[in-house]
N, C-alpha and C positions, 0 to 999 in steps of 0.2 A: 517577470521575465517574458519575454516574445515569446510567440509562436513559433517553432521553426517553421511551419509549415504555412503560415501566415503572408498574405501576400506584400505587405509592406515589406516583411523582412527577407521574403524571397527575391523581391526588388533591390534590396538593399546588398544582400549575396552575390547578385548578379553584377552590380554596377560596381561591387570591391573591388570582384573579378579581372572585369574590365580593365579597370585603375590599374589592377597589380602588372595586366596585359600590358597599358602603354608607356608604366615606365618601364618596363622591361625592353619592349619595342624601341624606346625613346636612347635607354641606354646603348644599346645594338648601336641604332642611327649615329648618337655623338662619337663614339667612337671611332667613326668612319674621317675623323678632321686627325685624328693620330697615326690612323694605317696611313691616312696623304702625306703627313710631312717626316715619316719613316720609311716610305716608299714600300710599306710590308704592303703587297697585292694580294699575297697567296692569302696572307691572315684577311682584308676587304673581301675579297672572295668570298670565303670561307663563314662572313660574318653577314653576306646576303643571304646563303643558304640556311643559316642560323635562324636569322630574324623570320623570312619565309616560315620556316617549320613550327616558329613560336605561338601565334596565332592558336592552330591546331591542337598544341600543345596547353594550351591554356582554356581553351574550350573543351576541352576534354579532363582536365583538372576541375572546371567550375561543377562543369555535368555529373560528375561522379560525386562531389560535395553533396549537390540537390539529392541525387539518388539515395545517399544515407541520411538529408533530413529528411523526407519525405517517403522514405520507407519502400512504398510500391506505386511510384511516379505514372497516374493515371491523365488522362485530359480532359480536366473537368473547365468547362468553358467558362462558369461563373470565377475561380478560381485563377487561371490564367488570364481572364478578363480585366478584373483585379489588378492583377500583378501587372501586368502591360501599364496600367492605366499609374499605380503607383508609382513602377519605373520615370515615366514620361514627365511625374512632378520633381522624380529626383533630379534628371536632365536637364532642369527650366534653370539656364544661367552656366550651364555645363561646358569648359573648352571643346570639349569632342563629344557634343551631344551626338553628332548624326553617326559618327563612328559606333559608341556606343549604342546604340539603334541595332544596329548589324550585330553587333557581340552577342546582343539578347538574342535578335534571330538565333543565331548560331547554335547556343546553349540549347533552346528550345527545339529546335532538330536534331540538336546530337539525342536529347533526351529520350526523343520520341519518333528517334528513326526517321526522319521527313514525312512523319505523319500531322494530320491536321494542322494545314499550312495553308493556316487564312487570314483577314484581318482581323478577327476577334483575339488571336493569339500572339499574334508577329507585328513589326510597322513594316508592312507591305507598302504603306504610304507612308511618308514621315510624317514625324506628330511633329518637328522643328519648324517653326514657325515659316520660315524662310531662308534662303539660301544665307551662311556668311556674308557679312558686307561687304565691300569694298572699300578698305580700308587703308590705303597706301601709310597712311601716316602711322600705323601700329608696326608697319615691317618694313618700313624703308626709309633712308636718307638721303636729302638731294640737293644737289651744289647747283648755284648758276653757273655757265659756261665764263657770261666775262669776261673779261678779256684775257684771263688765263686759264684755257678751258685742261689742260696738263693738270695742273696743282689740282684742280674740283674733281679731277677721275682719280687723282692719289688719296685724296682724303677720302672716298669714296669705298675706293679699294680696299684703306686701312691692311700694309701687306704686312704690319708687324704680327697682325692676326695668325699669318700661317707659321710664325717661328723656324721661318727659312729664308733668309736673305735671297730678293731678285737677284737675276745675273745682271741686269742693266734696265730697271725699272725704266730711267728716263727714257731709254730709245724706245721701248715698248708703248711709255704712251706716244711719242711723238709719232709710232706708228698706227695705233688705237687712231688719235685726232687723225692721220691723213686721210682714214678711211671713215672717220662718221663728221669732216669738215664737210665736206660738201651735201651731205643727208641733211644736215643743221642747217645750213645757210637755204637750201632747197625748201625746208619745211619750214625755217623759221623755228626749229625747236628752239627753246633758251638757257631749258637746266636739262641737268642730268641725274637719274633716279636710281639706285640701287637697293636689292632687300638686303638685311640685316645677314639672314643665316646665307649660307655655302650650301651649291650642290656638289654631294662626292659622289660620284660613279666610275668602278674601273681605275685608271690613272689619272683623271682629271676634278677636278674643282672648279666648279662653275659660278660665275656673278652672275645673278639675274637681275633685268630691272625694266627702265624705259628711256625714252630723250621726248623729251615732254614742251610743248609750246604752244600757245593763246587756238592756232586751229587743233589740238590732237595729239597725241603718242605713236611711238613707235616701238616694237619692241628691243632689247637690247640684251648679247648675253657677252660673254668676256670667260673663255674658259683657260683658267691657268694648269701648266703644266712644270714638270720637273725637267732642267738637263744638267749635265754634270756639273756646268756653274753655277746652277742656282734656278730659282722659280722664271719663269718668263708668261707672258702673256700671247697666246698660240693663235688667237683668234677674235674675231670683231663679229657678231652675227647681229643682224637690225630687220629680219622678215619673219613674217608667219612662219612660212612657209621652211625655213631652214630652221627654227625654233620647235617648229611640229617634230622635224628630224628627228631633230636631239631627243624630245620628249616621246618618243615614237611606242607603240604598241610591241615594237621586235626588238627590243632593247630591255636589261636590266633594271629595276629600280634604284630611282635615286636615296640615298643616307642622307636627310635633313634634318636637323635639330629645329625642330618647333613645337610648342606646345599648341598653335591655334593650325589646325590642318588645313580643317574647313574654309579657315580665313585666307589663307597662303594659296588654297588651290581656286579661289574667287579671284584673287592676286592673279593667278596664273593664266584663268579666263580672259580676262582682259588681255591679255597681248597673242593669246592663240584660242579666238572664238569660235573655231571648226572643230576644237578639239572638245571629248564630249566629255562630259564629270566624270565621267566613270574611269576614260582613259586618265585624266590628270590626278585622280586620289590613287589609282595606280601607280603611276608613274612614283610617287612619294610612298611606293612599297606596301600602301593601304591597298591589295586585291582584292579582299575580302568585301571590304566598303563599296571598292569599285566595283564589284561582283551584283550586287545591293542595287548600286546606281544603274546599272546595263539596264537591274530587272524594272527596277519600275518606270524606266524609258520606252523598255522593251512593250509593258502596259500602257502606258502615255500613246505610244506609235498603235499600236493597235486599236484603241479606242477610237484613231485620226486616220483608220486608215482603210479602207477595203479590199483590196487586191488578195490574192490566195498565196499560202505557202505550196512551193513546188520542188520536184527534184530541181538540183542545181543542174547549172547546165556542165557543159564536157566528158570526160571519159570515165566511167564509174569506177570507183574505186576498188579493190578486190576486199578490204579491210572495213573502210568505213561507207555508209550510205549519208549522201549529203543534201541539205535541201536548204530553200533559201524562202526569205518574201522578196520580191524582188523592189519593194519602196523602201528597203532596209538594208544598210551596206552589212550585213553581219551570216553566216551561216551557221546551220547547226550539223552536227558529224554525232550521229550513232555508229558505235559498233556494231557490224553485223555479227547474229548469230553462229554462223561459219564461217572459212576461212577456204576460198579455192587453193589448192595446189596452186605455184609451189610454196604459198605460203604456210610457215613452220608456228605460228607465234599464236599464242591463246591470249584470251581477252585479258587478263591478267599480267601480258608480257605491254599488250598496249598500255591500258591505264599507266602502269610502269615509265613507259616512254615519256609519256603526257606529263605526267609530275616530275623526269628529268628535267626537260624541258621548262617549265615552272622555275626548278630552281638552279638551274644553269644560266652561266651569261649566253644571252641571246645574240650579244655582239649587232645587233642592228638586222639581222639575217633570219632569225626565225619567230614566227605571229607565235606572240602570248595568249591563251585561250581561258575561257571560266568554263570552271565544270560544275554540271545541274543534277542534282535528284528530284526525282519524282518532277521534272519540268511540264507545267499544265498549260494546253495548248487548248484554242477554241476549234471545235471541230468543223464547224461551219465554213473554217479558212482555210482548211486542208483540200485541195485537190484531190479528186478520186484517186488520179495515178499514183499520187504522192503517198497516199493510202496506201492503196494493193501495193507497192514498191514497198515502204514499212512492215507489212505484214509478212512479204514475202521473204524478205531479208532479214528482219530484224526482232521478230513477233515475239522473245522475247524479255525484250525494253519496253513492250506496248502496251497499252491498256485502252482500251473503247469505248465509253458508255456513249449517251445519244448523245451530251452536250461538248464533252470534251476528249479530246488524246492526255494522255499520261506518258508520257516517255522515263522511263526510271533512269535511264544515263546516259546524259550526251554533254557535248562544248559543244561550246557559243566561241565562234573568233573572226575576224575583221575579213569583210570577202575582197575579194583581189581576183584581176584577173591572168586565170591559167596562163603561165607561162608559153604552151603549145597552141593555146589559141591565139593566143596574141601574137607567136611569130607566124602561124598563116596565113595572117592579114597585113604582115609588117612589110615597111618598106625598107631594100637596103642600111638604110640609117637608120634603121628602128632597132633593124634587127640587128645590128653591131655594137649600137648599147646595150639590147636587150641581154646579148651573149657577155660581153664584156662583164657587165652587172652578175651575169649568171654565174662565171666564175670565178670573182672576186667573192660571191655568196661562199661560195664554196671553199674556196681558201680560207676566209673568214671565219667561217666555222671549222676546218681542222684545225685552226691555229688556236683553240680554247677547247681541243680535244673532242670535237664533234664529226662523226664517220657518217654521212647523210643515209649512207646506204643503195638507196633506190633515187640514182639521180636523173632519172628520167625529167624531161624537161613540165610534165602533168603534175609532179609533185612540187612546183616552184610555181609562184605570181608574181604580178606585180602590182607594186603601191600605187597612191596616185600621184605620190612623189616618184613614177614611173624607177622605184628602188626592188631589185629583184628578191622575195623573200621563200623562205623553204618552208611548208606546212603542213609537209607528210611525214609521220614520226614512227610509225612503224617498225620502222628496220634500222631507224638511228643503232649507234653503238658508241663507243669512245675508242678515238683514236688509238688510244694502247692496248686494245685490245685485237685488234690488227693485225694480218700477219702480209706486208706487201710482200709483192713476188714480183720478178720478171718473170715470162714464160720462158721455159727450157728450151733449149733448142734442139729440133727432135735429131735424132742421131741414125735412125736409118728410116726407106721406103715407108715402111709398113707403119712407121712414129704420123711420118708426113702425112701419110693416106688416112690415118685413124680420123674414125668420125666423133670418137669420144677422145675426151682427152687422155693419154697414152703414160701421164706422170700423175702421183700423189696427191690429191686436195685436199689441204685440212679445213675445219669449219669455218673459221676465221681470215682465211686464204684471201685477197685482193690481188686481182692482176690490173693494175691501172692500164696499162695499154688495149688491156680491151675496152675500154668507155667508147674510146673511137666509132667502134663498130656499130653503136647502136646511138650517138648522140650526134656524128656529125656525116651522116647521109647525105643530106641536103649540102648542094655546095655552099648554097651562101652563107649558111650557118657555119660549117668548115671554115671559109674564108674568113667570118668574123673570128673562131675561135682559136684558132693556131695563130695570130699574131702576139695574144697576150697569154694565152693561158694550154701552150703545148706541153708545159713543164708538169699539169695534172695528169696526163699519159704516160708519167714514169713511174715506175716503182720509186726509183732514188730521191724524186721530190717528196712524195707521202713520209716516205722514212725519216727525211732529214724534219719535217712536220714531226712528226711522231716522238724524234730524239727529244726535239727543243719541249714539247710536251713535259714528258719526262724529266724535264732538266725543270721542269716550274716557269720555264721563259716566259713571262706573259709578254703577249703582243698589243702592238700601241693600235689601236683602232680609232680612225678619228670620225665622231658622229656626225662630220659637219662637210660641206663640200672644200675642194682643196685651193679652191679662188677665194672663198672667206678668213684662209690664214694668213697671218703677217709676212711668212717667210717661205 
C-alpha cells in the first residue's frame, strides 16, 4: 500500500481533486445551453454564482483531506519538491494541464496560509511545455461561401441544436449575408468558420468563429437571442475591437462546454490578440487560472521593464490607497488601515463588496479584479513616495525587508482613466458621451440590483473602448435594500431656514434629487446630462428600478454596439 504521505500519491490526491473540480465546474457550464432554451435567467444567474464559489469550495475539500493524511502538514522543501515534480509527470498529455497547475497552487496556499510561495513549491512558471495550439480543426466547422453563402451559415449554425424553433431563420441570414457581403467581397474571405460549442451568458447564446481567405481572417461572432416567436439572430460582429466588448473584463463569465480550455482560449487569441491570457481563461469563468496568468505576466513585465511603481495619479481615495507601474495598464488597491469620517465600513465590510462584485453580473459596468496574499513586490521599483504613502496609510498590509515589499492584501484590476479627469480635459463631444455613458453605467447597474452608492464622477473610468465603468465598491448596496424618497416639502419658515434637515433619515434613505447638486455644477456637464438621464433625479424612476428588481425582471443588456444589430 502507498504512503499517504508519499509524494506520488499526494500528487495523485491533488490532481483527483482537481478532476472531481472540473467536472463539477464542467457540469455547472452545460447546463447553461438548458436555462437558454427555458428562458430560466433567474436559475443562469444563480448557476454563475454557484460555479464561482465552487472552485473555493473544492480547494478547501482537497486541503482538509491533505491535513488528515499528513497529520501535522509542515514545508518540508524536499518533500513538496517531489510532489511538484511528480504532479507535472501526472500532467504530461493532461486536457487541463495548465488549469491544474493553478489547483495545485491553490491547495498549497490554502494549506500553508500563503506561506512559502516559491518555485521550489508552486508552478510560478509552468512546467506545460507550451501554450495550446492552435488548432481550428479540433473545434470548429467550416463551409465555403459559394455561391450559396445562406445554406453554409445554416449548416453552420446547426439551430436544431438549440431545441427552439427560429422565428424566420431565412430573413436572419439574408440579413447576417447583407452585412458580412461586402466584408467578403473586400477581403476576399471564401469560407466561413464557426466553433463547435455555444457561448451562454445572461440572455444570449453566442456563435463564435471567423470568415477566413487566401490573405487572413477576420473575426466573426453571431449572438442569438429569444422573442416571443421563436429564436432570431440579433447581431453580426466582424472586429476586434467590438469582440474585445463582448469578452470584456466588466462583464460576467461565459457557460462553455469544453473539455480543452486551454485550446479554445488559443482559439480565441487569434481573433482578439490585445486581449491578454489571463482576461480570456477568465472570460470562460476559469478566474482562478486567469489569476495564475496576470501573475506570471505580471513577472514576465518586470523582468522587461524598469520604470517604478507609483501612487496613481488623481484624487486619493478615503478607503483604498492606489498605485500603479505606469508601463503596465493594471493598478493595485490596498485597503487603508483607517477609514476617514464620514466613512462608516470596516475592512471586512470592503472585502465583502469585492467578492459581491465577483459574483454578481457586472452587466459590462463594473472592472472585475483578482485578489492577492502575501503579493511580493521588488523594492527597488518602489518609489520612495509610494513607500512613505504605504506605510502611512496602510502599514498594516506591509512588510519591509531590504529586498522586497510584502503586501498581505490587495487587487490587481484593469487601469482606466478617472472619469473626472477625463472630463477636465474633455471636449464638448467628449464630454457628452462621457455623461451619456456615465449614466446608462448607472441605470445598468440598478437594473441587476446594484445601488453604486458614491456616484461621484472619481469613482467611474473609462475603457479604451472609451465605455464608461464603476470601480469603486465601497458603499455598493442592492437596490432593495433602498429606501428612495422625495424630499418633503418643508411646511413652515423655520423647515425652510433649517441648516439641517428638519424631517427623519433612516439609514437606507436615498434622495435622488439631490445628485444634481453635487454632479452637475459644471454647465456643460448639466447640459449633457439632463437630455438622456434626468429621470435618475427622481425618486419614482429608482422605485419603479427597485419594483422590476423585486419582480426578478431581468433586463436585456446588449454587449455589443446598436449599429451591429440586424434590427
Amino acid at each position: 500500500m502507498m504512503n499517504s504521505s508519499a509524494p506520488s500519491y499526494l500528487a495523485y490526491q491533488i490532481l483527483a481533486g482537481f478532476d472531481k473540480h472540473f467536472r463539477l465546474f464542467m457540469r455547472i457550464s452545460r447546463g447553461a445551453k438548458e436555462n437558454f432554451i427555458q428562458q430560466d435567467w433567474v436559475q443562469a444567474n444563480n448557476n454563475q454564482v454557484k460555479r464561482i464559489k465552487l472552485y473555493s469550495q473544492q480547494v478547501s475539500l482537497q486541503t482538509q483531506k491533505l491535513i488528515e493524511q499528513l497529520d501535522q502538514p509542515v514545508i518540508s522543501t524536499d518533500l513538496w519538491r517531489d510532489t511538484k515534480k511528480a504532479y507535472s509527470k501526472l500532467l504530461e498529455g493532461h486536457p487541463q494541464a495548465e488549469v491544474a497547475e493553478t489547483f495545485f497552487n491553490s491547495v498549497f496556499s490554502r494549506l500553508f496560509r500563503h506561506r512559502g510561495l516559491d518555485e521550489q513549491h508552486l508552478f510560478l512558471h509552468t512546467k506545460v511545455r507550451k501554450r495550446p495550439p492552435f488548432q481550428p480543426e479540433k473545434l470548429s466547422k467550416y463551409r465555403f461561401f459559394g455561391n450559396d453563402p445562406t445554406t453554409a451559415l445554416s449548416e453552420l449554425i446547426n439551430p436544431r441544436r438549440f431545441q427552439r424553433p427560429f422565428a424566420d431563420l431565412e430573413q436572419d441570414l439574408a440579413l447576417v449575408w447583407q452585412r458580412l457581403e461586402p466584408i467578403v467581397s473586400a477581403n476576399q474571405y471564401n469560407r466561413v468558420e464557426l466553433l463547435n460549442c455555444v457561448f451562454y451568458r445572461n440572455k444570449g447564446a453566442y456563435l463564435v468563429g471567423r470568415l477566413i481567405g487566401p490573405r487572413g481572417f477576420a473575426p466573426l461572432l453571431l449572438p442569438i437571442r429569444h422573442s416571443d416567436n421563436g429564436l432570431y439572430i440579433d447581431a453580426v460582429l466582424s472586429n476586434q475591437d467590438d469582440l474585445s466588448v463582448v469578452f470584456s473584463f466588466t462583464r460576467a463569465y461565459f457557460m462553455v462546454n469544453t473539455d480543452h480550455p486551454g485550446m479554445l482560449v488559443s482559439y480565441l487569441k487569434q481573433l482578439m490578440p490585445r486581449k491578454t491570457w489571463a482576461e480570456l481563461y477568465s472570460a470562460l469563468g476559469l478566474q482562478k487560472h486567469g489569476k495564475t496568468e496576470f501573475y506570471r505576466s505580471f513577472l514576465h513585465h518586470l523582468d522587461h521593464s524598469d520604470d517604478k511603481f507609483d501612487v496613481a495619479p488623481g484624487i486619493k481615495g478615503m478607503v483604498m490607497s492606489v498605485f500603479t507601474l505606469p508601463s503596465l495598464p493594471m493598478v493595485f488597491k490596498i485597503i487603508k488601515d483607517e477609514f476617514a469620517p464620514p466613512k462608516e465600513v470596516t475592512k471586512e465590510d470592503v472585502k465583502s463588496k469585492y467578492d459581491l462584485v465577483k459574483q454578481h453580473d457586472r452587466v459590462g459596468r463594473m472592472a472585475d479584479t483578482q485578489e492577492f496574499s502575501n503579493f511580493v513586490f521588488p523594492r527597488e521599483r518602489f518609489s520612495q513616495a509610494l513607500i512613505d504613502e504605504l506605510l502611512k496609510v496602510a502599514s498594516q498590509e506591509i512588510e519591509l525587508t531590504d529586498t522586497h515589499i510584502i503586501i498581505h492584501h490587495l487587487y490587481a484590476e484593469r487601469r482606466m482613466v478617472p472619469l473626472n479627469m477625463y472630463l477636465d480635459g474633455a471636449t464638448q463631444e467628449q464630454i457628452d458621451h462621457a455623461i451619456y455613458e456615465y449614466g446608462l453605467a448607472i441605470k445598468q447597474l440598478a437594473s441587476v440590483n446594484i445601488f453604486p452608492g458614491d456616484m461621484l464622477f472619481k469613482n467611474f473610468g473609462l475603457t479604451r473602448h472609451n465605455r464608461v465603468v464603476f470601480y469603486d465598491y465601497d458603499e455598493i448596496s442592492y437596490m432593495t435594500e433602498c429606501n428612495f424618497r422625495t424630499i418633503p416639502k418643508a411646511q413652515t419658515l423655520e423647515q425652510e431656514m433649517a441648516a439641517e434637515p428638519w424631517f427623519s433619515i433612516g439609514p437606507n434613505d436615498v434622495f435622488p434629487e439631490e445628485f444634481g447638486h453635487f454632479l452637475l455644477a459644471r454647465p456643460s456637464i448639466r447640459q449633457a446630462f439632463l437630455p438622456h438621464h434626468q429621470d435618475l433625479l427622481t425618486a419614482e424612476y429608482w422605485q419603479q428600478i427597485k419594483d422590476n428588481v423585486a419582480a426578478e425582471k431581468i433586463p436585456d443588456v446588449y454587449p455589443y454596439r446598436r449599429d451591429c444589430r440586424l434590427r
